[in-house]
C-alpha positions as CSV (number, residue, x, y, z in Angstrom):
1,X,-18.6,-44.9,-59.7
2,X,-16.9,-47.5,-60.5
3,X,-17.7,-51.0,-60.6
4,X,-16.1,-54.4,-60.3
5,X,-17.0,-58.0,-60.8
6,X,-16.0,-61.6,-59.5
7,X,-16.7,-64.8,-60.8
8,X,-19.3,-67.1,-59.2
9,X,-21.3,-70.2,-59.7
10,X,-25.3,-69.6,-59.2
11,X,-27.7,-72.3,-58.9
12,X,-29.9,-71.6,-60.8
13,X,-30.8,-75.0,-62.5
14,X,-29.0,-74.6,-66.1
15,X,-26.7,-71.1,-66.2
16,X,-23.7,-72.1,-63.7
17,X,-21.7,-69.5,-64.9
18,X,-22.0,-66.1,-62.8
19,X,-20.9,-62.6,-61.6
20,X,-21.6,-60.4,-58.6
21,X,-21.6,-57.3,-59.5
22,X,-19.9,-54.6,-56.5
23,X,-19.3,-50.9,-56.2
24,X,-16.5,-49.4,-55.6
25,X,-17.4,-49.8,-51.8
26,X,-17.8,-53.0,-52.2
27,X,-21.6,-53.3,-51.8
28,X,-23.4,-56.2,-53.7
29,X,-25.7,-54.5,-56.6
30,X,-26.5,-57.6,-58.8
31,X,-26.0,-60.9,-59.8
32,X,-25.5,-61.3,-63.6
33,X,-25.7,-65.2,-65.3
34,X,-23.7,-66.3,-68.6
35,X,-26.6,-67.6,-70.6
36,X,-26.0,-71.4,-71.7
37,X,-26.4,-73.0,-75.2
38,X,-30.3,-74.3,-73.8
39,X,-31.0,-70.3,-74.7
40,X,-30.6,-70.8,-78.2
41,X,-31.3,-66.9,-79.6
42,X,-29.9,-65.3,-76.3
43,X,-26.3,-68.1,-75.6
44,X,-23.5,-65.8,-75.6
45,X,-25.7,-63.1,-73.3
46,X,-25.6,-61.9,-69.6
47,X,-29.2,-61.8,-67.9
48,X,-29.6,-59.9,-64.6
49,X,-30.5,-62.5,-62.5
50,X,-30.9,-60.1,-59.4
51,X,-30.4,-56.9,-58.4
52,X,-30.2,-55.0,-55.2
53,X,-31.5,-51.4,-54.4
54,X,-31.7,-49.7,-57.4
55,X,-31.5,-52.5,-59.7
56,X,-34.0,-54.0,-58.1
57,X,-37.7,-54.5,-59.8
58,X,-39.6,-56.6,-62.6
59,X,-36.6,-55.7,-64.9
60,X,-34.6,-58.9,-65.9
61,X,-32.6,-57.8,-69.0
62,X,-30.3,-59.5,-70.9
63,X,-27.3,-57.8,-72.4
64,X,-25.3,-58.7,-75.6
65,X,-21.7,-59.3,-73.7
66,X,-20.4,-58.4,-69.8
67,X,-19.7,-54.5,-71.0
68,X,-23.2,-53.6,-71.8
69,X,-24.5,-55.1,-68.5
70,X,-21.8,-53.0,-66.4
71,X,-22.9,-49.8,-68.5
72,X,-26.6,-50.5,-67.9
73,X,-25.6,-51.5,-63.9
74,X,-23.8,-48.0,-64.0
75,X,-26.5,-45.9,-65.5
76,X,-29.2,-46.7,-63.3
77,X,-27.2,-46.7,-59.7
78,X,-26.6,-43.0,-61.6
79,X,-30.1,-41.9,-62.0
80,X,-29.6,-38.5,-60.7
81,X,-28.8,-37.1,-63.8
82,X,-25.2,-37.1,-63.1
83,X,-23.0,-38.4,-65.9
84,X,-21.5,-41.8,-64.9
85,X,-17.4,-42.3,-65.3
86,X,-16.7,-45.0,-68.1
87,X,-17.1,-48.3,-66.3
88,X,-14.0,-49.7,-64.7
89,X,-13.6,-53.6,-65.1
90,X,-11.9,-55.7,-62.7
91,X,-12.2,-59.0,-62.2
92,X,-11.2,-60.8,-58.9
């Protein structure tokens, strides 16, 4: 599975800066936000600000930079035990 993102502004109040997350069928799995400044320890990071079907849950993680989100995306929509393909990154 392969997954691809495209930029987006969310409204979230402070983090403007956004991607939906799609499979390769293009099927919206998450929205991730570019953490601001106002986050002091965790600026830099992408949070998972939602995420649909199996992303979906209490689970709100941030990740250190855009690639470690995708992997993390990519392991859990390939919970069966099934090794997932290297994540493949294209942006709209």
């Amino acid at each position: 599975m392969s997954l691809t993102v495209e930029p987006v502004r969310v409204a979230n109040g402070s983090d403007e800066e956004g991607m939906l997350v799609f499979t390769d069928q293009r099927r919206l799995v998450a929205v991730l936000t570019h953490l601001s400044h106002e986050h002091e320890e965790g600026a830099g990071h992408w949070y998972l600000e939602a995420g649909f079907g199996r992303l979906d849950g209490p689970n709100h993680p941030t990740f250190p930079n855009l690639e470690a989100a995708l992997d993390w995306l990519t392991q859990r929509l390939n919970m069966r035990g099934i090794q997932p393909p290297p994540v493949g990154l294209v942006v709209c």
